[in-house]
C-alpha positions in Angstrom: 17.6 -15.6 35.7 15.7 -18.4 38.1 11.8 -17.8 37.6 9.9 -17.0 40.7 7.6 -19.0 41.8 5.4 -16.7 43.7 3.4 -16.6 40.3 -0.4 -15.6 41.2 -2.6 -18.8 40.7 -6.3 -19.5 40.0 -7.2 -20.3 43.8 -9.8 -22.1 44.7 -12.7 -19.2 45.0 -12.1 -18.5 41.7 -12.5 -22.2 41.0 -15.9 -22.4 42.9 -17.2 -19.6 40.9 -16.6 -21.3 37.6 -18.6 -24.2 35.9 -17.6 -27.2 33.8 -18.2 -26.8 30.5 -21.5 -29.2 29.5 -23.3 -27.8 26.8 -22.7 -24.2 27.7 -18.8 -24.5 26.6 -18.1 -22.3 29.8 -15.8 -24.4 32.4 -12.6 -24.5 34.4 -10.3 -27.0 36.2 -8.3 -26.7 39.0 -5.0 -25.4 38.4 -3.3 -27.6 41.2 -3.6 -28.2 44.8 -5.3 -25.9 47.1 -3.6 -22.6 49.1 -1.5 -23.6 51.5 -2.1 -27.6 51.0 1.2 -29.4 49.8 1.2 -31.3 46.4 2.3 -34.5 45.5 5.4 -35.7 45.1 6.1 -36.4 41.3 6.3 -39.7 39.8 9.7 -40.4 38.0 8.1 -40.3 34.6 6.5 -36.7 34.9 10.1 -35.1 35.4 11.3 -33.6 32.2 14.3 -32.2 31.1 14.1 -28.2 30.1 17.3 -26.5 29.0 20.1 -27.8 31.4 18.1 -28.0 34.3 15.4 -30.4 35.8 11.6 -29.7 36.1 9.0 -31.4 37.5 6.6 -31.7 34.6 2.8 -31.2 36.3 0.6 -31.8 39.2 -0.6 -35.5 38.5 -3.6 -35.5 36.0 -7.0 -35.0 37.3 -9.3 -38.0 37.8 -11.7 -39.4 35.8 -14.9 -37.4 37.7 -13.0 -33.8 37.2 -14.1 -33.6 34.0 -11.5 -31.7 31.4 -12.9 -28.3 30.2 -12.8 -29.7 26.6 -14.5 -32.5 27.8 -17.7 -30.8 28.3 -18.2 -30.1 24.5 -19.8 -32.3 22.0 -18.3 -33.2 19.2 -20.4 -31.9 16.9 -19.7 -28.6 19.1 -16.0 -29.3 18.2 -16.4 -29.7 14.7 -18.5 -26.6 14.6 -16.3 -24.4 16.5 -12.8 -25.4 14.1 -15.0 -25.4 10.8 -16.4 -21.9 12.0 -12.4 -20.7 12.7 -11.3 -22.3 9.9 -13.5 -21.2 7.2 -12.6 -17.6 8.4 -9.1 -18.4 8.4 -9.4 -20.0 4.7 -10.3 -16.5 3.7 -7.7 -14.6 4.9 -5.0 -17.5 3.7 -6.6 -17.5 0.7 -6.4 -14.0 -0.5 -2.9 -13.8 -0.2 -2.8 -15.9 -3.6 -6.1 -15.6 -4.9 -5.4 -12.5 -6.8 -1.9 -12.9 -7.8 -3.2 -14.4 -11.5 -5.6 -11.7 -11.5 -3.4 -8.9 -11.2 -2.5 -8.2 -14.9 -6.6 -8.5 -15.9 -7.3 -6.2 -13.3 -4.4 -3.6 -13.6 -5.5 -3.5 -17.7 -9.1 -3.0 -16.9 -8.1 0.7 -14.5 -5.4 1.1 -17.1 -3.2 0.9 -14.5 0.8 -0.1 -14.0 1.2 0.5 -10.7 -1.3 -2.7 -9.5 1.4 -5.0 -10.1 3.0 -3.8 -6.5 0.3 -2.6 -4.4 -2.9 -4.7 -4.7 -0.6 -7.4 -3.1 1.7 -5.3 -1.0 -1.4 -3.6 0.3 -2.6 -6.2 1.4 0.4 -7.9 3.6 1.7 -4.4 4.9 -1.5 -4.2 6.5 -1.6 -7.6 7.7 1.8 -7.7 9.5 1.7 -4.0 10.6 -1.5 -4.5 12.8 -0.7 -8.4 13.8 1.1 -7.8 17.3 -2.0 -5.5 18.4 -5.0 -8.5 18.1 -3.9 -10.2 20.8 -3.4 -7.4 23.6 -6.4 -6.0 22.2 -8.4 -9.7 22.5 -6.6 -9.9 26.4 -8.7 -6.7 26.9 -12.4 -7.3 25.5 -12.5 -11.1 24.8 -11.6 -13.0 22.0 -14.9 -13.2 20.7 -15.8 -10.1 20.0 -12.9 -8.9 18.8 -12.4 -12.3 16.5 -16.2 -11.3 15.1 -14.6 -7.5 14.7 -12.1 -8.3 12.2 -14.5 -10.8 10.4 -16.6 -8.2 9.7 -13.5 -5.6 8.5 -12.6 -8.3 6.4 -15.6 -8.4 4.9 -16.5 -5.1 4.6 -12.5 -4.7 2.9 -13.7 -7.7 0.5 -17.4 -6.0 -0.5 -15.3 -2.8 -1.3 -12.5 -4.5 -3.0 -15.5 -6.1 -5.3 -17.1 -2.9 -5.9 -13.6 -1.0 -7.0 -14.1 1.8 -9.3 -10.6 2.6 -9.9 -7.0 1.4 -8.6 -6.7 3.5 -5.8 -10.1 2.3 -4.3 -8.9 -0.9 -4.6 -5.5 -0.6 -3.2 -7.2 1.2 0.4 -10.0 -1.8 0.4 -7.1 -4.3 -0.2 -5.1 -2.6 3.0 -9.1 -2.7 4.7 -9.3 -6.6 4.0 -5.6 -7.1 5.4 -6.5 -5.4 8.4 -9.3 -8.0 9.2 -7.3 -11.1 7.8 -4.1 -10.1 10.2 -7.0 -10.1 13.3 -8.3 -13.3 11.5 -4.9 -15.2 11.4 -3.8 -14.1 15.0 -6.9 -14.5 16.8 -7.8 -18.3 15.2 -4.9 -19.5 16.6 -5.6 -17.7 20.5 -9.0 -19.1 20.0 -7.8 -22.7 19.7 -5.1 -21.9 22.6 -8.0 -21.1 24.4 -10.5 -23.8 23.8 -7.6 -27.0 24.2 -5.4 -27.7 26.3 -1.5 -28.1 25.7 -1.7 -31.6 24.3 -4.7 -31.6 22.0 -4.3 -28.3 20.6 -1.3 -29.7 18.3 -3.7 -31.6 16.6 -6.3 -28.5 15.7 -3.1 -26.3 14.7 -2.5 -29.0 12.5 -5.7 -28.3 11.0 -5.0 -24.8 10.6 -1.4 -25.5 8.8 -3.8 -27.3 6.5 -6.0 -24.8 5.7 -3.0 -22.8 4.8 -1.7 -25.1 2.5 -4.8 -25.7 0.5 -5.6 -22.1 0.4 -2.1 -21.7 -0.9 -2.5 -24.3 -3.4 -5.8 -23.5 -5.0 -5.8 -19.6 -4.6 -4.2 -19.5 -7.9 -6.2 -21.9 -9.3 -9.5 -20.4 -8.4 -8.4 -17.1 -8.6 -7.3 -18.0 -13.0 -10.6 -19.6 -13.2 -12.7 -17.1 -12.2 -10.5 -14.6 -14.0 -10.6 -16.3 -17.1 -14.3 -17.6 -17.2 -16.0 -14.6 -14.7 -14.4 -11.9 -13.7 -11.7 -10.9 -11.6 -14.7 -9.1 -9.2 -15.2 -12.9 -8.4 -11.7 -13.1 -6.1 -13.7 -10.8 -3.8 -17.7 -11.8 -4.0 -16.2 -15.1 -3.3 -15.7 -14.4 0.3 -19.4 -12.5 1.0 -21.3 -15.3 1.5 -18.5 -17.7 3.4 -17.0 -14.7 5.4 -21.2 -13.9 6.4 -21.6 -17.8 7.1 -18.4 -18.1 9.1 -19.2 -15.0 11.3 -22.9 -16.6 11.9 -21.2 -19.9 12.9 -19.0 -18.2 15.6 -21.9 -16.4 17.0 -24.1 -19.7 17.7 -21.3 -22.1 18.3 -18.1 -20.1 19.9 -18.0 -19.9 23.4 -14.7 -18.2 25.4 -15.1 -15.9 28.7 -16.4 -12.4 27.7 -15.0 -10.4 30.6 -17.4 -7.0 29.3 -14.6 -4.7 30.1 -16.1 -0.9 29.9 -15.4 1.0 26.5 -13.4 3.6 28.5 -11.2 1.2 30.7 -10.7 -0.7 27.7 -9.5 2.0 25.3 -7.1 3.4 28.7 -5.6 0.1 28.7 -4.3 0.0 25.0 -0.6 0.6 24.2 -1.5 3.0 21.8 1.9 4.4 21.9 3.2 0.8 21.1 1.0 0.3 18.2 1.6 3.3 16.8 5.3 2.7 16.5 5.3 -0.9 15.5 2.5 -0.1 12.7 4.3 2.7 11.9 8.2 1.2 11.9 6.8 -2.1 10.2 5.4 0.2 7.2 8.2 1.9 6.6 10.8 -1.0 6.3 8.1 -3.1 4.6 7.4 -0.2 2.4 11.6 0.1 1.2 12.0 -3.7 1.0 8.8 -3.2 -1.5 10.3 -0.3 -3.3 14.1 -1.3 -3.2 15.2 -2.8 -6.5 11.6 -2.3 -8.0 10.3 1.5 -7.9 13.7 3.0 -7.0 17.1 1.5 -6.6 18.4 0.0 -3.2 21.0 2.6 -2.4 18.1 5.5 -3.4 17.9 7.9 -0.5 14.2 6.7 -0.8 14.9 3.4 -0.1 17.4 4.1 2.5 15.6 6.3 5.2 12.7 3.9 4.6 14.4 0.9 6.1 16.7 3.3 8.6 13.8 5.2 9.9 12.0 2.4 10.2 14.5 1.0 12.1 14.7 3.5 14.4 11.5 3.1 15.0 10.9 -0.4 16.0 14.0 0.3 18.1 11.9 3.2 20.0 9.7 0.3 20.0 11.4 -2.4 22.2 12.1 0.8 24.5 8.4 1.5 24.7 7.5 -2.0 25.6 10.1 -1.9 28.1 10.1 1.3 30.1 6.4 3.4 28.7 3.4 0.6 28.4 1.5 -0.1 31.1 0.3 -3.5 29.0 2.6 -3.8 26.2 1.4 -5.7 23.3 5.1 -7.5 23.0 6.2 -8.2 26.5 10.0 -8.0 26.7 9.5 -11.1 28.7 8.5 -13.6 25.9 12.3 -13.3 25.0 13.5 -14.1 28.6 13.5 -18.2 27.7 15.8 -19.5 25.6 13.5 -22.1 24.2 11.2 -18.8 23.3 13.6 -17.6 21.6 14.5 -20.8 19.8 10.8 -20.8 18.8 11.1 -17.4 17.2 14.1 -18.1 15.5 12.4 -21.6 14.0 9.0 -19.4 13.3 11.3 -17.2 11.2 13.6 -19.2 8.9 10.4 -21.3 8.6 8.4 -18.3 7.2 11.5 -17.3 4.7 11.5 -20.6 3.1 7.9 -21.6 2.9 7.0 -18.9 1.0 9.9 -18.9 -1.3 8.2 -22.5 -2.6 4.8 -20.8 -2.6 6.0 -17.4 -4.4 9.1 -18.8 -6.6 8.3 -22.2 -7.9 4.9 -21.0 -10.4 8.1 -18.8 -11.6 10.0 -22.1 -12.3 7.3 -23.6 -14.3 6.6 -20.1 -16.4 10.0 -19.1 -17.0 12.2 -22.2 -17.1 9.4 -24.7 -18.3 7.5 -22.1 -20.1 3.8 -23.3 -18.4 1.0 -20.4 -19.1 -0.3 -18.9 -15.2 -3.3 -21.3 -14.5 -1.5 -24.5 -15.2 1.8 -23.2 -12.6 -0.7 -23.1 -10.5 -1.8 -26.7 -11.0 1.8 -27.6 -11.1 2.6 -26.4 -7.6 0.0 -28.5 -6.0 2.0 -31.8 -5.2 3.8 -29.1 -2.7 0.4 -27.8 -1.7 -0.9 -31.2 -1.3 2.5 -32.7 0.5 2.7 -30.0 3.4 -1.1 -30.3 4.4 -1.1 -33.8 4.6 2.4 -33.4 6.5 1.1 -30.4 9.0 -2.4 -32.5 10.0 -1.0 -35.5 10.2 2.0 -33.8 12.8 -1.1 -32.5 14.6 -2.5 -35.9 15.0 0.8 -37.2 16.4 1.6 -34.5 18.6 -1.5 -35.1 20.3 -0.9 -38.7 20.3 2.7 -38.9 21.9 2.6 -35.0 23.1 5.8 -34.9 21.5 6.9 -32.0 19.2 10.5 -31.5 19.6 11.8 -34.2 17.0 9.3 -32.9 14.0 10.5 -29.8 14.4 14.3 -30.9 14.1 12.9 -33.6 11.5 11.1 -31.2 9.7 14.3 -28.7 9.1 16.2 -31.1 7.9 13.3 -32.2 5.3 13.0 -28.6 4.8 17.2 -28.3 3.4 17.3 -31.2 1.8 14.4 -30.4 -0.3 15.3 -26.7 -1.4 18.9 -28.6 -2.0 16.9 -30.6 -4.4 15.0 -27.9 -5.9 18.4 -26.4 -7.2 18.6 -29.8 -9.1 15.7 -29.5 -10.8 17.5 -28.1 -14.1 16.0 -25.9 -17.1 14.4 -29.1 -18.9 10.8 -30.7 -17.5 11.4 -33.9 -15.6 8.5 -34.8 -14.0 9.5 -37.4 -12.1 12.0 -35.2 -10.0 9.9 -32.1 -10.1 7.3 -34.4 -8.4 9.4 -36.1 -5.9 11.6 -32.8 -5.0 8.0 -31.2 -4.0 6.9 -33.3 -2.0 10.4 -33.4 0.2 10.4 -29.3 0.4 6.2 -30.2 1.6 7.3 -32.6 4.2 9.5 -30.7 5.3 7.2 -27.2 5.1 4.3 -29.2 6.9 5.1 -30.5 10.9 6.5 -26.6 11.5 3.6 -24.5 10.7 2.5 -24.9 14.5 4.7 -27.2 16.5 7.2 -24.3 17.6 3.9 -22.7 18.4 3.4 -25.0 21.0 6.7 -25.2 22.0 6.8 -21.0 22.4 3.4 -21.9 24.5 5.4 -23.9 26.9 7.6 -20.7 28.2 4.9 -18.6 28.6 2.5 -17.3 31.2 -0.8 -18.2 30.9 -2.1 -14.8 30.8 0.6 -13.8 27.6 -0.5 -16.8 25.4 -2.1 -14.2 23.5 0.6 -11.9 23.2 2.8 -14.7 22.3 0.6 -15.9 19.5 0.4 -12.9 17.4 4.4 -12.2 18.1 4.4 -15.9 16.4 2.3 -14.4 14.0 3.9 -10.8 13.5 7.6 -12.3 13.0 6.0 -15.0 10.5 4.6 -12.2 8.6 7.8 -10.6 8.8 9.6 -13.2 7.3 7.3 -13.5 4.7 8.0 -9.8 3.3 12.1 -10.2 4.1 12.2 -13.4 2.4 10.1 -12.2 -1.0 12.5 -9.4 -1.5 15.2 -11.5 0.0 14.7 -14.0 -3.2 14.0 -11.0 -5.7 17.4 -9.2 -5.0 19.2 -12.7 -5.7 17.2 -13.2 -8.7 17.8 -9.8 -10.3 21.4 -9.9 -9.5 22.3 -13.3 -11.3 19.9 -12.3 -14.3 22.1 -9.1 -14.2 25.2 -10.7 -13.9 24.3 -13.3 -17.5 23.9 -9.4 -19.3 26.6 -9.4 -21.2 26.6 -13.3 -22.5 22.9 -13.0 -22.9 23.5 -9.5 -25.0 26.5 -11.8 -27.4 23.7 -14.4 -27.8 20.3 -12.8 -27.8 21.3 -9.2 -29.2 20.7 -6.0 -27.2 17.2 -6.3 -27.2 15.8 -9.3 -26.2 18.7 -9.3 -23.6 17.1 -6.4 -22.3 14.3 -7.9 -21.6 16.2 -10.4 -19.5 17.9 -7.9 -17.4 18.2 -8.1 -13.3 15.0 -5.4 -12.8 12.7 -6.7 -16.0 13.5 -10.4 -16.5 10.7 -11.3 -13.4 8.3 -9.3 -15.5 9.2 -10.3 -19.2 8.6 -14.0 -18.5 5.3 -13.6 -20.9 6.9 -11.0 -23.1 10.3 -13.3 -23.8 8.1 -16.2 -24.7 5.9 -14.0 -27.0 8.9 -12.5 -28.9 11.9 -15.0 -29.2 10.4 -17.2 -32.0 13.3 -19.0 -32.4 13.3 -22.3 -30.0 17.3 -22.0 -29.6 17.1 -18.0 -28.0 14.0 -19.6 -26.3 15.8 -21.8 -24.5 19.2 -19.6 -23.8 16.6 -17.5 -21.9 15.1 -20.0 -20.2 18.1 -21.5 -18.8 19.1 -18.1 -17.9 16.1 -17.8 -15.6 16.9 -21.2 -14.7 20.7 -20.3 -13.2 19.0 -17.1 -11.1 16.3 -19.3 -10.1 18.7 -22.1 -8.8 21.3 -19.8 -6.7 18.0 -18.9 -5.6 16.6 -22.5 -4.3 20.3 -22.7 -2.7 20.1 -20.0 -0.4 17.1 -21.0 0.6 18.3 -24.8 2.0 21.0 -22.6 3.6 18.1 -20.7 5.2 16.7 -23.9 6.5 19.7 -24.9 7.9 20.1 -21.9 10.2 16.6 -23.0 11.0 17.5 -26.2 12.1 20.2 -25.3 13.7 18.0 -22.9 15.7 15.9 -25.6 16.1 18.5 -27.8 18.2 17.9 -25.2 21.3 14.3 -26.2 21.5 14.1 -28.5 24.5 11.0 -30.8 25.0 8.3 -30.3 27.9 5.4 -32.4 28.5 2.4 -31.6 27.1 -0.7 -31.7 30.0 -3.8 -32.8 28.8 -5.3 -30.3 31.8 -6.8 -27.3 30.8 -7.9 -24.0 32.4 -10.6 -21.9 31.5 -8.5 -18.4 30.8 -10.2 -15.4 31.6 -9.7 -12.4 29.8 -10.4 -8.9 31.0 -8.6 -6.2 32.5 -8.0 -8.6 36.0 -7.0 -11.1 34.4 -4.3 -9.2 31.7 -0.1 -9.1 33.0 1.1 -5.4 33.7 4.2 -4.7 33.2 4.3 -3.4 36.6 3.7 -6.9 37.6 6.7 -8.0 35.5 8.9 -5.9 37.5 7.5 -6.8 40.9 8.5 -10.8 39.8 11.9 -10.1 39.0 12.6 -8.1 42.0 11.8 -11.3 44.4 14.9 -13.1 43.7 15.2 -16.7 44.3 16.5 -20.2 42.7 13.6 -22.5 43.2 13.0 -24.0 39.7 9.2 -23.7 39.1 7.3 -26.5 38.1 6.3 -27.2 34.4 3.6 -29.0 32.8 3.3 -27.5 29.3 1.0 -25.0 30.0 2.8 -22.3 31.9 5.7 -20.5 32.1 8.9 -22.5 31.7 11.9 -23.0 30.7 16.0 -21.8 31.5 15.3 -18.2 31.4 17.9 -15.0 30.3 18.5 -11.7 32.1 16.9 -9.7 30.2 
């Protein structure tokens, strides 16, 4: 479908009305030539290719004594604002692993066995159920307040978390503290939409795919020490005093339009219907890909009108977004460019295999090299290490070149070829490789954390970078979850299928032990009980087969990825930015939607990497 190009603009009373951004951090810049006055003619170098037809990339870049909006803050304004976002974006990155080497202390000290599923699975169901609402919700009352919002549920979800009296009070402040880390996660990366434009903000998500990976990498690590030499309460006083800081920071030093909208007009404007259904239909498949293969078995009628009903569900879903919300908070229309989609589909297979490193390779070194929890942890840090040095350092070259496109290819094929690698490890420690094959997987983790972020920014009206962000985020989240049972399931099945050689070697009972729903659990247990180095190892390298069909599917994974990736097309990258002004006036209906795809035409409309783009579908 051609895109029209009778797209409302910021004309030039609006213009008049704003101010350039010098020390109050409140600005805009013209969006193009004046209403009614013709623009420029493109020079040959600004015309990029998008999908199989040509685009004329921007309206030439503004002079020297226009001023960027950017340009109008300080750098010690800069530095400010990201260490303010990213120290609250640490937290919430940092809880996901913080607590997984607490988990046995803490389920012993409520005498409790079910904390070994839901202080974790809290947590995330939480997170990626509420994700898609933070940005609609952000389009409607500004992105400050509602950024300081889910600070401050984040905090309140850690205070109780550190005050737990029993399991279940710390299973409902764990779901509390998801709640503010998935407003957190989404709104960071609107925030930084907002503040840069196109071309520099590749190098501040960089940042953010940093803060990721060392929060990945040392959440373990901190969260054993304190464990071991504090207390597990430690996991959660931790983030009081830098959660309070952060939100302190971002009051002084964060400055984005605060369009005031009315309580009432607000609260009319919310696709409560929407939310409703995609919290609720998230839960409920989440909730059976938890329980499947764990608390009940996968073909349990438990486990199956979990995942069908939620199903059903997101389906009603997609048909309230389409035909019901006046403002959904998942336009249909982010789906209408094929490079959207293509960013989605990178976002995805991305998710799946980053966290398989992050969840599955501590399991190599416990089970297969038979490392106690703390030192996995340190173990794991040459991949930690590898994909933040890898995810800045893309930042900082996107910005340079304003190209994206070939470290997201490059990245994929890192990405195969170092899973491939992982299932070459073997069931014997050889540092060298395990070293090496890290860092490979890392490099190849790293330049995608964010680059199809930008490259989804590219298709998309300005007003939906919001919605588009935390549908970036929601199907990451996703694909987290799928991929963490996805990897269990193949794990339990190849320990199951070694039963019956392990039961001739082992004997009944240790082999037990080893079987598809226990061995992931009986890592400590095996190591405690099989005295003898020989059944030691014959259940070590039976971990190490699961564990390797395992790393396999992953680099298959990656390669659907990349070949996803192939459909992403590059755009150039402006260096212009507008101020974006949130608010009811400024938020797309889906009224509007239907009014732009009633005016047929085929004019191409003009791209500059900061707009809607891009060879669109019929949706």
């Amino acid at each position: 479908m051609a895109v029209s190009d009778d797209e409302p603009r910021l004309g030039d009373k609006e213009l008049e009305q704003s101010t350039l951004h010098n020390g109050s951090l409140n600005g805009s810049l013209s969006d193009g030539p004046a209403e009614g006055q013709p623009s420029a003619p493109p020079d040959e170098k600004d015309v990029v290719e998008t999908g199989t037809d040509a685009h004329v990339a921007a309206a030439p870049a503004p002079s020297a004594a226009e001023p960027l909006y950017e340009d109008g803050r300080s750098t010690l304004q800069t530095v400010l604002i990201m260490v303010s976002l990213c120290s609250a974006l640490f937290l919430g990155a940092l809880d996901v692993t913080i607590v997984t080497v607490a988990i046995p202390t803490i389920s012993a000290d409520f005498h409790s066995t079910i904390g070994y599923t839901w202080i974790g699975s809290s947590y995330l169901l939480a997170n990626a159920a509420t994700a898609p609402s933070w940005g609609k919700i952000s389009d409607i009352w500004g992105r400050k307040p509602v950024l300081l919002g889910a600070v401050a549920i984040f905090w309140v979800g850690s205070l109780l978390c550190a005050v737990s009296i029993n399991m279940t009070m710390l299973i409902v402040a764990r779901a509390v503290q998801g709640v503010g880390s998935g407003g957190i996660i989404i709104l960071v990366n609107v925030c930084i939409g907002d503040l840069f434009s196109m071309r520099r903000r590749g190098q501040y998500y960089g940042f953010t795919g940093l803060v990721w990976a060392v929060a990945g990498g040392i959440g373990p690590v901190v969260g054993g020490a304190l464990t071991q030499h504090a207390t597990w309460r430690w996991c959660f006083y931790l983030n009081l005093p830098i959660s309070g800081a952060g939100f302190v920071l971002l009051v002084l030093v964060l400055r984005l339009h605060n369009p005031k909208t009315p309580l009432r007009a607000g609260l009319a404007a919310v696709d409560w219907l929407g939310s409703a259904a995609v919290c609720a239909g998230t839960l409920l498949v989440l909730l059976g890909l938890t329980f499947g293969g764990v608390l009940y078995p996968w073909a349990s009628p438990a486990v199956v009108v979990l995942i069908v009903v939620g199903a059903l569900v997101l389906v009603a879903f997609g048909v309230i977004e389409a035909r019901v919300a006046r403002y959904p908070i998942i336009p249909l229309r982010l789906f209408r460019a094929r490079v959207a989609v293509a960013s989605f589909v990178c976002c995805f297979f991305h998710g799946v295999v980053f966290v398989a490193g992050s969840y599955y390779l501590p399991l190599y070194f416990q089970a297969v090299l038979g490392a106690p929890p703390l030192l996995s942890g340190v173990y794991v840090l040459p991949y930690s290490i590898g994909l933040s040095v890898a995810s800045a350092a893309t930042g900082i070259a996107i910005k340079k070149t304003g190209v994206y496109r070939p470290f997201i290819i490059g990245g994929f094929v890192l990405l195969a070829l170092g899973f491939g690698l992982l299932a070459d490890l073997g069931d014997r420690a050889h540092w060298a490789k395990i070293v090496l094959y890290e860092l490979v997987a890392a490099l190849g983790v790293g330049p995608n954390f964010q680059a199809p972020l930008l490259s989804l920014h590219t298709t998309v009206d300005r007003r939906d970078i919001a919605s588009a962000t935390a549908t970036f985020g929601f199907v990451r989240q996703m694909a987290t979850a799928i991929s963490i049972v996805l990897g269990g399931v193949v794990f339990q099945n190849r320990m199951q299928q070694q039963h019956a050689a392990l039961v001739a070697t082992l004997g009944p009972d240790a082999a037990a032990l080893l079987s598809g729903r226990n061995a992931a659990a009986s890592v400590d247990a095996v190591a405690t009980l099989l005295t003898d180095p020989a059944a030691r190892q014959t259940a070590r390298t039976a971990y190490w087969v699961a564990l390797r069909t395992m790393f396999a599917l992953y680099a298959a994974l990656a390669g659907v990825g990349l070949l996803g990736s192939l459909f992403i097309t590059q755009t150039t990258l402006s260096n212009e930015h507008v101020d974006h002004k949130t608010g009811l006036d400024g938020m797309r209906s889906r009224d509007d939607d239907d009014d732009t795809k009633s005016k047929k035409t085929n004019k191409a409309q003009p791209t500059h990497g900061d707009g809607a783009t891009g060879v669109k579908w019929e949706v």
